[in-house]
C-alpha positions in Angstrom: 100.1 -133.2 25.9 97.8 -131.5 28.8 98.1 -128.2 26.6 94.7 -126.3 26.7 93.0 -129.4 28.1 92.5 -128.0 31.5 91.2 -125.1 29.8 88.4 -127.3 27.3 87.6 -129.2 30.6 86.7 -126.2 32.4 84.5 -124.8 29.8 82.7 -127.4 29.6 82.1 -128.3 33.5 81.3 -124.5 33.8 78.8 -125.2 31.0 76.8 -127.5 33.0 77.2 -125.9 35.8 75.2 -123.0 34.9 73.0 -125.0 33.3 72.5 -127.1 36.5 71.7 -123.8 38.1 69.4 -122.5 35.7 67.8 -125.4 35.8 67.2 -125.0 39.8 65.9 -121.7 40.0 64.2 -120.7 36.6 61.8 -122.9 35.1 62.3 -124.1 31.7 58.7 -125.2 30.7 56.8 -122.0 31.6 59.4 -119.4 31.2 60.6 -117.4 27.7 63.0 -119.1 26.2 64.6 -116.0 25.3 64.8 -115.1 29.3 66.3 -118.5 29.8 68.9 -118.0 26.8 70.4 -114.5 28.1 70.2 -115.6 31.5 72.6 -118.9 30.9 74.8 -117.1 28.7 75.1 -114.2 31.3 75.6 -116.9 34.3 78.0 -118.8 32.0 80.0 -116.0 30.9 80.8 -114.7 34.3 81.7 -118.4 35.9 83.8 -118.5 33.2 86.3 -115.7 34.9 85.6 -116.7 38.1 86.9 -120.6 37.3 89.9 -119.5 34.3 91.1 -116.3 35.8 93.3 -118.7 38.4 94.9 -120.9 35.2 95.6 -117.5 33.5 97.6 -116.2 36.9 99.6 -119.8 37.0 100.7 -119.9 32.7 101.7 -115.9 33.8 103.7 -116.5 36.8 105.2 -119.9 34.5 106.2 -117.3 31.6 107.8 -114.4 34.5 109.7 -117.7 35.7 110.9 -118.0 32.0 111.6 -114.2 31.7 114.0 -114.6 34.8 116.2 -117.4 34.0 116.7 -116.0 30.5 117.9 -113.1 31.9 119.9 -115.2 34.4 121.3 -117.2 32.1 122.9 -114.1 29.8 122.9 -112.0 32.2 124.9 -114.0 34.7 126.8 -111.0 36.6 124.4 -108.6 37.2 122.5 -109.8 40.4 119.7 -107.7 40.5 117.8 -105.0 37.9 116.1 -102.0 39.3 113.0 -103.1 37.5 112.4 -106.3 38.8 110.6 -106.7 42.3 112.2 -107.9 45.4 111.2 -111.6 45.2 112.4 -112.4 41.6 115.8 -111.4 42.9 116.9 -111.1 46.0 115.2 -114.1 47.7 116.1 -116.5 44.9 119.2 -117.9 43.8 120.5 -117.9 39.8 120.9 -122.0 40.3 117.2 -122.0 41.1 115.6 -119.6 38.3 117.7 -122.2 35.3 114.8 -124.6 35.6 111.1 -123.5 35.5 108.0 -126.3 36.0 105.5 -126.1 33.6 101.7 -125.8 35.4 99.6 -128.9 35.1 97.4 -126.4 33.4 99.9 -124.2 31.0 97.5 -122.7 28.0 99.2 -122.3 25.2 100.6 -118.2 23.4 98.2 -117.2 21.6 95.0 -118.7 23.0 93.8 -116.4 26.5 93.7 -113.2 24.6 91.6 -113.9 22.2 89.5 -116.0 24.4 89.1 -113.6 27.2 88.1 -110.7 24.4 85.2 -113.0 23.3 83.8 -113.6 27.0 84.5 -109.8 28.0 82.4 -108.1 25.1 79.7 -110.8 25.4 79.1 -110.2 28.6 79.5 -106.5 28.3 76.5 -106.2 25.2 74.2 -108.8 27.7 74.5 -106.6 31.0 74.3 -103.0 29.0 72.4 -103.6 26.0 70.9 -106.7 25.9 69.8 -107.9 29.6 67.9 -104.5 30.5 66.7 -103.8 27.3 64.8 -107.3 27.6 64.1 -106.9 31.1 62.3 -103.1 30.1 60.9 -105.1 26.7 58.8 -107.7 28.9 57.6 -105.3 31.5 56.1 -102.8 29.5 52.8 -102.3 29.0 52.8 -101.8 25.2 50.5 -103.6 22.7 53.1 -103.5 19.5 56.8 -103.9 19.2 57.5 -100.5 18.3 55.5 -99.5 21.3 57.3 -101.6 23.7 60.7 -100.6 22.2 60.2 -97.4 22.6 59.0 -97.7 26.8 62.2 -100.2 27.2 64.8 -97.3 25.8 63.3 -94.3 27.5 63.1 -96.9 31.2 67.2 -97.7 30.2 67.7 -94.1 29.8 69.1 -94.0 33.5 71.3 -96.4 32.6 72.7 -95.6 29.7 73.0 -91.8 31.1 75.1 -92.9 34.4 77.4 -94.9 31.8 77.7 -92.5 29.2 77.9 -89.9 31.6 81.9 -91.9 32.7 82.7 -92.6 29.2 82.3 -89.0 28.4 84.2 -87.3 31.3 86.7 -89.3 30.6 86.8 -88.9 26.7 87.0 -85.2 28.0 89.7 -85.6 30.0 92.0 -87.3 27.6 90.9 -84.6 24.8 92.4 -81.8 27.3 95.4 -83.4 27.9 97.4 -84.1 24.6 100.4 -84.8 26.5 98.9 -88.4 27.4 98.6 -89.9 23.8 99.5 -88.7 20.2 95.8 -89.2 19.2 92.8 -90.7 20.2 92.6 -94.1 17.8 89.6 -97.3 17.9 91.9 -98.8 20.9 92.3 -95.9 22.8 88.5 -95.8 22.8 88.2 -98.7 23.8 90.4 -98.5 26.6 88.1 -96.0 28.0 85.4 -97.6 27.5 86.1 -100.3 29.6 87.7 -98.5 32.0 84.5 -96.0 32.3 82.7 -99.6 32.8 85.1 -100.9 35.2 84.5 -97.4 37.0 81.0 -97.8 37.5 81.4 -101.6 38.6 84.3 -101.1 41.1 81.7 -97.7 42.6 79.1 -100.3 43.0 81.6 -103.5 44.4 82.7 -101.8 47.1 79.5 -100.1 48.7 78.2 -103.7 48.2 81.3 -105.3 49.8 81.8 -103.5 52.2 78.2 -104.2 53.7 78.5 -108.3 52.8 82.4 -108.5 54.6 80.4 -108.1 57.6 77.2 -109.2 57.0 78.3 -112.5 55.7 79.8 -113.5 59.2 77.6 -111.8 61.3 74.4 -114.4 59.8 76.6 -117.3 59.8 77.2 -116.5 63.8 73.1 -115.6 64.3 72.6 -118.5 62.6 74.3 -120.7 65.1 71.9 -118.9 67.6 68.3 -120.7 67.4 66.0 -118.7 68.9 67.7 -115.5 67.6 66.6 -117.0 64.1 63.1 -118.1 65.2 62.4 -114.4 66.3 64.0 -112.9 63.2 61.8 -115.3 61.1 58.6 -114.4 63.0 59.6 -110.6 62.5 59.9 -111.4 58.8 56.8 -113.0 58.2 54.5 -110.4 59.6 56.6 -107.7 57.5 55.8 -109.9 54.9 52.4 -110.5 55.5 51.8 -106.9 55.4 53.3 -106.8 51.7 51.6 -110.0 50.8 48.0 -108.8 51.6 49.0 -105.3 50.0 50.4 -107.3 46.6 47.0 -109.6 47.0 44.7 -106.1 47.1 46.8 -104.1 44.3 45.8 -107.4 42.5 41.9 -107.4 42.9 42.0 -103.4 42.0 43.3 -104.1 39.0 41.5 -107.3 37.7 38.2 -105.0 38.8 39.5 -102.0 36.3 40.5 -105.5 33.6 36.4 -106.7 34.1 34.8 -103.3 34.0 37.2 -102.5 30.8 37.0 -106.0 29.3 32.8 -105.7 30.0 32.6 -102.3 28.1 34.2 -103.0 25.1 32.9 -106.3 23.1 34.5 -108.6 20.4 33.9 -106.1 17.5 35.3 -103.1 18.9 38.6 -102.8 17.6 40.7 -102.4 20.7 39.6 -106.3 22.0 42.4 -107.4 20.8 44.5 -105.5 23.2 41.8 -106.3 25.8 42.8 -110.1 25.2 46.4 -109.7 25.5 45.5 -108.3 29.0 43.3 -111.2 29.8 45.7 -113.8 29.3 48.8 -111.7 32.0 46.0 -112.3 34.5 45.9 -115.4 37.2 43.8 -118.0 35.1 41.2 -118.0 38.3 39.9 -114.7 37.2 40.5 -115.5 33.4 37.7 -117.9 34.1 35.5 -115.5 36.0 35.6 -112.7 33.4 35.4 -115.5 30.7 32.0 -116.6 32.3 30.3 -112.9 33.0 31.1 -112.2 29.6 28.1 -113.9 27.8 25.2 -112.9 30.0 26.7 -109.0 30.6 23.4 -107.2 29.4 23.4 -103.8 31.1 26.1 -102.2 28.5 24.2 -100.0 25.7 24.4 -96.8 27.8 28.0 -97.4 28.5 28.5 -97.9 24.7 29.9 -94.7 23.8 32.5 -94.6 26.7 35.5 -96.2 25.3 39.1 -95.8 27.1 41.8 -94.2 25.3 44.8 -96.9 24.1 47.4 -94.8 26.2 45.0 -95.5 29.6 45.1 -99.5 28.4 48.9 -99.2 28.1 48.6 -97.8 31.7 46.4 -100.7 32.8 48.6 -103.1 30.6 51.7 -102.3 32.7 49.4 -102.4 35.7 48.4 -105.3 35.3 51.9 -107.4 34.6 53.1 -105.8 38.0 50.5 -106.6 39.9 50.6 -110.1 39.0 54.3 -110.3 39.0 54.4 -108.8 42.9 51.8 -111.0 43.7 53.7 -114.3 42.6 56.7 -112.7 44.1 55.0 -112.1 47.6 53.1 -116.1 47.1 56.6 -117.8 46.5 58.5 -115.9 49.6 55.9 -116.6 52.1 55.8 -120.4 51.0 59.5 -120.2 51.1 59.2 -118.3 54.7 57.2 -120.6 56.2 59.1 -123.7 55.6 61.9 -122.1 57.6 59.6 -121.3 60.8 57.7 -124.8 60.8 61.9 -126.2 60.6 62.9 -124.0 62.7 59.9 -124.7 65.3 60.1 -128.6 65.2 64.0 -128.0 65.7 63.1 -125.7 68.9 61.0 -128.9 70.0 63.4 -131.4 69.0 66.2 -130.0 70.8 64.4 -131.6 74.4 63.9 -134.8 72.9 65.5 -137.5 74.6 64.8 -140.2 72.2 67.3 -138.7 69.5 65.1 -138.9 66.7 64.3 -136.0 64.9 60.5 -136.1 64.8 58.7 -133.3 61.8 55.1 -132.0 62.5 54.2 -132.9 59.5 55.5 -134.8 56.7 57.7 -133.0 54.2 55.9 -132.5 50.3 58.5 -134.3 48.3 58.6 -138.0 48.2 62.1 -139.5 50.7 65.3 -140.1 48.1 67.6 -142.4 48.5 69.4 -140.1 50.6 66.8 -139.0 53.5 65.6 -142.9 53.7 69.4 -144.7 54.0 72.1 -142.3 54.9 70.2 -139.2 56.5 68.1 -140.8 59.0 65.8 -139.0 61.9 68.6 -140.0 64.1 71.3 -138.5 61.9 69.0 -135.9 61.6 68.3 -135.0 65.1 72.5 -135.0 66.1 72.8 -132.8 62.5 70.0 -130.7 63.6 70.2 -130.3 67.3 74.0 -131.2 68.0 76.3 -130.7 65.1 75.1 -127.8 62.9 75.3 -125.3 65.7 79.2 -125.4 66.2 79.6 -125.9 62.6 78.1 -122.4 61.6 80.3 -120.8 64.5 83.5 -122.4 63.4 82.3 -120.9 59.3 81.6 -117.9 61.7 85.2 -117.5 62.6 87.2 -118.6 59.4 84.6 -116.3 57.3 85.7 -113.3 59.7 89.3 -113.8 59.4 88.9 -113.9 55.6 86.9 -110.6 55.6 89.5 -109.3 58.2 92.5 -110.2 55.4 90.1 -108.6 52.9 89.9 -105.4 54.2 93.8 -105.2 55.4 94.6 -105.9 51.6 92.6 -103.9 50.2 93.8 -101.4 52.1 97.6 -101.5 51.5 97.4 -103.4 48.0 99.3 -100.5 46.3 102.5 -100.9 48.6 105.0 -103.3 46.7 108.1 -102.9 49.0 107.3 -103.9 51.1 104.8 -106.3 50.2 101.4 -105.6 53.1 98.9 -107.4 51.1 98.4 -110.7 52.6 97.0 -112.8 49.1 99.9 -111.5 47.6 102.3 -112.5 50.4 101.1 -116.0 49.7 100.9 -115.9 46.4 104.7 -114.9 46.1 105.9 -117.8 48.6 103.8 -120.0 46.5 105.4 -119.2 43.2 108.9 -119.8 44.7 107.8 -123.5 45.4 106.3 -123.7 41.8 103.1 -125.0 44.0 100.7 -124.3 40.9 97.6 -126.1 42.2 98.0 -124.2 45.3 98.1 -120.9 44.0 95.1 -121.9 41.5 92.9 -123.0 44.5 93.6 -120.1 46.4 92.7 -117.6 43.5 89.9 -119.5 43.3 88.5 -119.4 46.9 89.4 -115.3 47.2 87.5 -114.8 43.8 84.6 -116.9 45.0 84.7 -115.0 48.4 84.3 -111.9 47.6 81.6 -112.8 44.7 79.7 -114.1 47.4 79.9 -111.3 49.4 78.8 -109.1 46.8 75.8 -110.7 45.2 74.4 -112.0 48.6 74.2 -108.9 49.5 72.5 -107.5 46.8 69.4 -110.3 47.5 69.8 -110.0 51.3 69.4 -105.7 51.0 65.8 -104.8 51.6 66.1 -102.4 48.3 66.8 -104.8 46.2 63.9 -107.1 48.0 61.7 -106.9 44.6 64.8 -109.2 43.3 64.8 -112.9 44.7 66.3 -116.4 44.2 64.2 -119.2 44.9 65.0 -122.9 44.2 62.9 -125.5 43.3 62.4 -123.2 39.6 60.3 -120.6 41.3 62.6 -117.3 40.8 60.8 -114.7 38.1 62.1 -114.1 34.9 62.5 -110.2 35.6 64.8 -111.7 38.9 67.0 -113.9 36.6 67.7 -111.1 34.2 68.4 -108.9 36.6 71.2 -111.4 39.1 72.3 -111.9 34.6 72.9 -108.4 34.3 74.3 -107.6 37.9 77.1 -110.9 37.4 78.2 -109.4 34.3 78.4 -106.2 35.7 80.3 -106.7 38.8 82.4 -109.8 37.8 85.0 -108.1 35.4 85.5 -104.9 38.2 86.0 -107.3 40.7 88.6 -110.1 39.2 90.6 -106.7 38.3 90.2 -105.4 42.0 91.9 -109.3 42.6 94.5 -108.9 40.4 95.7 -105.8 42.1 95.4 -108.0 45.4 98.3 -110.2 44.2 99.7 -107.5 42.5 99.2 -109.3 39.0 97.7 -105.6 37.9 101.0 -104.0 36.8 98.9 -100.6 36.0 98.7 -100.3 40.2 101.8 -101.9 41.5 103.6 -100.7 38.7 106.1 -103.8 38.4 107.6 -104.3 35.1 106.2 -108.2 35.5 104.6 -110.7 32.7 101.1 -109.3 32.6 97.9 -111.9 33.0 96.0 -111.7 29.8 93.3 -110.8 31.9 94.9 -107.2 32.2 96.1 -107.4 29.0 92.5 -106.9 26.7 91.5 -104.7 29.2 93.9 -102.0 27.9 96.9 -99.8 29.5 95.5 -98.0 32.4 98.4 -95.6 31.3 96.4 -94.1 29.4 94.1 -92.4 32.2 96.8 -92.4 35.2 94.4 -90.6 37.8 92.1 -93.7 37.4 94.8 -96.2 37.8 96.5 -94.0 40.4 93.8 -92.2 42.2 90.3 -93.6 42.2 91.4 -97.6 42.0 94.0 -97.4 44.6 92.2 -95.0 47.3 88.4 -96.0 46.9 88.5 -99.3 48.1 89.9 -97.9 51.2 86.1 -96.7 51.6 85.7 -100.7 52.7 86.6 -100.0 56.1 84.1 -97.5 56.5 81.4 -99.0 55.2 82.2 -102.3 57.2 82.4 -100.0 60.6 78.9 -98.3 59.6 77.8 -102.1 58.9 79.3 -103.5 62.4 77.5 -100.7 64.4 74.2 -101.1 61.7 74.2 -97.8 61.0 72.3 -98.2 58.2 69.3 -100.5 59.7 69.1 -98.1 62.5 68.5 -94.9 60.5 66.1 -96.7 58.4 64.3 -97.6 61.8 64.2 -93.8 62.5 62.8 -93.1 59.2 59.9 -95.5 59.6 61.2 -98.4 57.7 60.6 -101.2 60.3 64.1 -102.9 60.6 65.3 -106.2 63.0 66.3 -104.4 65.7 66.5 -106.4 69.2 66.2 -103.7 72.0 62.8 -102.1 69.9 59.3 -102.2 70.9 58.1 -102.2 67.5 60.2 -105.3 66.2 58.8 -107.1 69.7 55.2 -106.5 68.5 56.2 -107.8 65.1 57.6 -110.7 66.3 54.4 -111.6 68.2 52.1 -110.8 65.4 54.4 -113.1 63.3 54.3 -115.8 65.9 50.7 -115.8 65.8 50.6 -115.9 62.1 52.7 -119.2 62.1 50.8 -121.0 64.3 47.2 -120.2 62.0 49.1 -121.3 58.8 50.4 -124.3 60.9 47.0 -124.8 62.0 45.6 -124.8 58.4 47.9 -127.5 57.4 47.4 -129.4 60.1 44.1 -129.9 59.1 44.5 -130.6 55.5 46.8 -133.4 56.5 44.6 -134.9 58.9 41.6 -134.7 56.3 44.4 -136.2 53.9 45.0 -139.3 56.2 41.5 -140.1 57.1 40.7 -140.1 53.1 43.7 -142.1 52.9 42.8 -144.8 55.5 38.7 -145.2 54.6 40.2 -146.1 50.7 42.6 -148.3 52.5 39.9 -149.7 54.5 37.0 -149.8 52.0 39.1 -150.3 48.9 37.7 -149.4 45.4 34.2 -150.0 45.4 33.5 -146.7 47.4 35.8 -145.1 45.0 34.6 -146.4 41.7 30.8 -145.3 43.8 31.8 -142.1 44.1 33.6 -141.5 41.0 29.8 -142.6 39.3 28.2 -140.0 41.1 30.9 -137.4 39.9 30.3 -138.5 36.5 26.7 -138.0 37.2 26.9 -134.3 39.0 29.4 -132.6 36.1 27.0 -133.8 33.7 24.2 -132.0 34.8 26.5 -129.0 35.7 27.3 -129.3 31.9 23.9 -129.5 30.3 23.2 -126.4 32.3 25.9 -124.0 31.5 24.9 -125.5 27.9 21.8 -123.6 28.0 20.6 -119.9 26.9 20.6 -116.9 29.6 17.0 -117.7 31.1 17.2 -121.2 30.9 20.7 -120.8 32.5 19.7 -119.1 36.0 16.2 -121.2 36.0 18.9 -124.1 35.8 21.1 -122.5 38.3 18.1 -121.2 41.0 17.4 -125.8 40.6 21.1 -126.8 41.0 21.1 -123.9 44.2 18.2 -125.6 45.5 18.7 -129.5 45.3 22.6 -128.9 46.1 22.3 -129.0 50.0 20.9 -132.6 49.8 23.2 -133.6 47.4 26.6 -132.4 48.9 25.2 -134.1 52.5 24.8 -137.5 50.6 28.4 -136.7 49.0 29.9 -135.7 52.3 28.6 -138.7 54.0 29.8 -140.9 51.5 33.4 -139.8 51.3 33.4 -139.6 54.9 35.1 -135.8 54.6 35.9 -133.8 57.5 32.9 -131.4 58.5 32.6 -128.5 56.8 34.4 -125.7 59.0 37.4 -127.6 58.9 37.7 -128.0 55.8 41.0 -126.0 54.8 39.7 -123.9 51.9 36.5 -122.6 53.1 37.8 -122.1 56.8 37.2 -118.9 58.2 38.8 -117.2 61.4 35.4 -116.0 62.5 33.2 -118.4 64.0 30.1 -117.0 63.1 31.0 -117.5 59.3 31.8 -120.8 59.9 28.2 -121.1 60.9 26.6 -119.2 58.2 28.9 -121.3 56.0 27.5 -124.7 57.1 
C-alpha cells in the first residue's frame, strides 16, 4: 500500500533539498561544521512544514469525509446538525457522503502527531536556544569558553526578555482567571508557551508581510523596466561604495591597534597566546606583514612595561572579527553588484543589435556547460534577454498582484464562516466536494510557499536587515546562515497556523466542530487563552492592509529620506547625484577588467605563438629570482637590509629584462598597481 510512502518520499527529497541549498550558499570546506549542522537542520526542519503541512490538510479533510457518512449512515433522518458547517450538509447529498476516496497520500492514525511534535520542538530549541546562542558564541570576543558563554547569554538577553516577557503575561493572565482551567498542569504550560511563541512570530509575520505583498510585485514590474533597473543598480553601488571603503578603513584601524599590540607584547609574555588567536581572525595578507615585522621589531624596551589589560583585548578581539566579517560582507556584495550592472549594461547595448546575437563585454569567469554551449545560445540569449524576459516579469507582475490582492482580502475576513469570504477557503471547500486531493495539496502548497516568500525576501531586501545577506556560489557568512536558520524557524510555525485559519482548518478561529489537522492539534487548545484566539489572531492581521497602503505610497522610504537615510527615490536630487557617481564607478571597475583581460589574451596568444620554450625560459629565471629572495630573508637583521638595499638596487634591471621577456603590458596598465592619478602612474614607472 501507498500508506506513509508519500510521507518517507517527502522527507527524504526535502533532505536533499536543503542540503542542495546549503550547499549553494554556505561553504562546506571553510565554514564550522557546527554552523553548517544547525543551519541544515534549521532549513530542513522548516521545509518540512512547508512540504507535509498540505498531506496533513488532505488525510484531515479524508477523515471529516468519514465523520459525515458515519453520521449519514445512522443518522439517516436528520438532514442537518447545528454543529456542522454549511458545506458538509446542505450542498451535499446523503448518497454522495456513503463513499469517501482515500488521498494518494493518506498517512496512517497515529503517525503526524508524533511526528509534527518532533519537528516543532526541534525547531523551537534551534531558533531560541541553540541558533543565537551560537551566533553570540562565535562573535564574541572572548579568549575562554566560559568567557564567551557568558558575552553570548547577556547579547541573547533581548531575546530571551521579549519572549519571556509573552510567556509571562500570559501565565499571569490564566493565574487571574480560574474560571478558564481547573489548574495549571505540564500541558497547559505548554500550551502557552507555544502560543506566547506563536505571539511573537505572528507580531513579526505580518509587519514583514505586509511590506513583501507589495514589494514582491512592485520589483517583479521594475524589473520588466531596464533602465529603471540600471539606475537603481548605479544608485546602489555608490551607496555601497561608501560602506565598502568605510568597512575597508574600520579594517586597517584595527589591524594598526592588532600590530602595535602584537609588537608590544613578545612570545613570553603570557597574554601572546591571546595575541595569536587574534592574528589568525585577521585577512592572511596582513598575517604575513605582522609575521615579517615581528623578527627585526627592535625599538620596544621602553614600551616594555605598558601592557594592555585582557578586558581591552577582549575589546579588540570583538573588534577585530567584525571588522573582518563587514569587510568580507561589503567584498562579496560589490562583486555580486557589479555582475548585475556590467549584465545589465551589455543588455542596454544589446537591445539595438540587429544581428540577434547577444554579444558580452567580456567573457563570463566560469567555464560554458553543456547548457550555455548547446541549448542557450547567444541567439537564444539575445531573444531571452532582449525580447522574452521583459513580458515574462510583467505577466509574474500581474498574477503575483492578484495573489497578494487575495491575500490581503482573506486575511481580512478569515474569521467569517457563514458565509464563507475567504477566497483559499472557498477553493478549498469546492475542492473537497470533488475529492480533488492533488489539487487541494498543490494549492496549499503554492499559498504556503507564497507567503514564505514574501516574508523572508523581505527580511534580506530591508535596508535594516542589510548586515544579513544570501549569496550563491557558497559565499553567504556563517553569522547570515544562522541568522535566515533562526528567522525560518521562527516565522514558519506562526505562519502555517495564520494558513490554517485561511482555509479555516484552525477550528480555535472559525470555531467549526470539524476533524482538526494534527498540525493544530500539538499546538494545544487555543481555548485555553480565548482573547488570543479571539482577539489578537483574528484582528491583527487586519494591520496587513495598512502596512501594504503605507508600502504602496513608500511611506517608509520616504521618511527615511527625510531623516538622512539616502533612499531610491526617483523625483530626488540626491538619488540623481548618486546615480551618476555610481555610473562613473562602473565604468572605472569596467575599465579595470578590461585591462586585465586584454593583458590575459596577449599572454595567452605569445604562449600560443612561442610555445614552451619561452615558458620553460622564464620559469628558469623564476626559479633563479625566489632563490635569491630566499637566501636573503635567510639571513640575520644586518645582513638582511644590506641584502635588501642590493635586491632594491639590481631590481629595476631585472624586472625590465623580465618584462621584456614575458612581453607584459606596460606598467601603468597593469591592473594591480594602476592608479587614478597620472602622476602616480609616473612616479610608479
Amino acid at each position: 500500500t501507498m500508506s506513509g510512502a508519500a510521507l518517507g518520499i517527502e522527507i527524504v527529497v526535502v533532505f536533499f533539498l536543503a542540503l542542495f541549498l546549503l550547499h549553494r550558499y554556505g561553504d562546506f570546506k571553510k565554514q564550522h561544521k557546527m554552523v553548517l549542522f544547525g543551519t541544515l537542520l534549521a532549513w530542513y526542519l522548516c521545509f518540512l512544514i512547508v512540504f507535509i503541512l498540505p498531506l496533513d490538510v488532505s488525510t484531515t479533510i479524508y477523515k471529516q469525509c468519514k465523520i459525515d457518512s458515519e453520521e449519514h449512515s445512522t443518522n439517516s433522518a436528520v438532514t442537518a446538525h447545528s454543529s456542522q458547517s454549511t458545506r458538509n450538509d446542505s450542498t451535499t447529498p446523503a448518497g454522495l457522503r456513503k463513499e469517501c476516496y482515500k488521498p494518494w497520500s493518506y498517512i496512517p492514525d497515529g503517525i503526524m502527531p508524533i511526528f509534527w511534535r518532533v519537528v516543532y520542538w526541534t525547531s523551537q530549541c534551534l531558533t531560541w536556544l541553540l541558533l543565537p546562542f551560537m551566533q553570540s558564541y562565535a562573535r564574541s570576543g572572548g579568549f575562554s569558553i566560559t568567557g564567551k558563554i557568558k558575552t553570548a547569554l547577556i547579547e541573547n538577553a533581548i531575546y530571551y526578555g521579549t519572549y519571556l516577557l509573552i510567556f509571562g503575561s500570559l501565565l499571569i493572565y490564566v493565574a487571574v482567571h480560574p474560571n478558564l482551567i481547573g489548574h495549571l498542569d505540564w500541558y497547559q504550560l505548554q500550551t502557552i508557551g507555544i502560543t506566547a511563541a506563536n505571539t511573537w512570530g505572528l507580531f513579526l509575520l505580518v509587519l514583514l508581510l505586509g511590506y513583501g505583498l507589495v514589494e514582491i510585485p512592485r520589483s517583479y514590474w521594475n524589473a520588466s523596466r531596464r533602465g529603471h533597473l540600471l539606475m537603481k543598480t548605479y544608485f546602489k553601488a555608490a551607496k555601497l561604495m561608501t560602506e565598502k571603503a568605510d568597512a575597508e578603513e574600520s579594517l586597517e584601524d584595527a589591524m594598526e591597534e592588532v600590530r602595535k599590540i602584537s609588537e608590544c607584547i613578545k612570545y613570553n609574555h603570557p597574554m601572546r597566546k591571546n595575541i595569536d588567536t587574534i592574528l589568525k581572525k585577521c585577512p592572511t595578507e596582513y598575517q604575513e606583514k605582522m609575521g615579517r615585522n615581528m623578527d627585526d621589531y627592535e625599538d620596544f624596551d621602553e614600551k616594555q612595561n605598558v601592557y594592555p589589560s585582557e578586558k581591552s583585548l577582549v575589546k579588540l578581539h570583538k573588534q577585530v572579527i567584525y571588522a573582518v566579517q563587514r569587510h568580507n560582507r561589503t567584498r562579496v556584495q560589490w562583486q555580486i553588484l557589479l555582475e548585475t550592472a556590467f549584465h545589465l549594461e551589455d543588455v542596454a547595448k544589446n537591445e539595438t543589435s540587429g544581428t540577434h546575437q547577444f554579444v558580452r563585454s567580456y567573457t563570463p569567469q566560469e567555464p560554458e556547460g553543456f547548457i550555455s554551449r548547446y541549448l542557450y545560445t547567444p541567439t537564444v540569449e539575445w531573444y531571452w534577454e532582449c525580447l522574452l524576459r521583459q513580458w515574462c516579469y510583467r505577466i509574474l507582475a500581474v498574477m503575483v498582484t492578484l495573489f497578494s490582492v487575495a491575500v490581503v482580502w482573506s486575511e481580512c475576513t478569515f474569521f467569517s464562516t457563514q458565509p464563507v469570504l475567504s477566497l483559499f477557503a472557498v477553493f478549498i471547500q469546492l475542492a473537497e466536494k470533488t475529492y480533488n486531493y492533488l489539487y487541494i495539496e498543490m494549492a496549499c502548497f503554492l499559498t504556503i510557499f507564497f507567503l514564505c516568500t514574501c516574508v523572508y525576501s523581505t527580511v534580506f531586501r530591508i535596508r535594516v536587515f542589510n548586515y544579513y545577506y544570501l549569496a550563491s556560489h557558497h559565499q553567504t557568512d556563517a553569522y547570515s546562515l544562522q541568522f535566515s536558520g533562526m528567522l525560518f524557524c521562527r516565522l514558519t510555525p506562526p505562519l502555517c497556523l495564520n494558513f490554517l485559519g485561511l482555509i479555516h482548518m484552525d477550528s480555535a478561529i472559525s470555531h467549526q466542530n470539524r476533524e482538526q489537522t494534527a498540525y493544530t492539534s500539538i499546538m494545544g487548545s487555543m481555548r485555553v487563552l480565548s482573547f488570543i484566539a479571539d482577539g489578537f489572531y483574528i484582528y491583527y492581521p487586519m494591520l496587513i492592509v495598512l502596512l501594504c497602503i503605507a508600502t504602496y505610497f513608500s511611506l517608509g522610504t520616504r521618511c527615511l529620506n527625510l531623516l538622512g537615510f539616502q533612499q531610491f527615490v526617483g523625483d530626488n536630487d540626491m538619488t540623481s547625484d548618486l546615480i551618476d557617481e555610481g555610473k562613473e564607478l562602473i565604468r572605472r571597475e569596467k575599465r579595470k577588467r578590461q585591462r586585465v583581460e586584454d593583458g590575459e589574451n596577449r599572454r595567452r596568444e605569445w604562449k600560443e605563438r612561442y610555445g614552451n620554450q619561452r615558458e620553460d625560459y622564464t620559469r628558469n629565471r623564476n626559479v633563479q629570482s625566489s632563490e635569491m629572495k630566499e637566501t636573503n630573508y635567510s639571513d640575520t637583521n644586518n645582513s638582511n637590509r644590506q641584502a635588501t638595499k642590493y635586491t632594491r638596487s639590481n631590481s629595476r634591471p631585472e624586472r625590465d629584462r623580465i618584462e621584456l621577456l614575458q612581453e607584459a603590458e606596460p606598467m601603468d596598465f597593469n591592473a594591480e598597481t594602476f592608479a587614478d592619478d597620472p602622476l602616480d602612474a609616473e612616479s610608479g614607472r
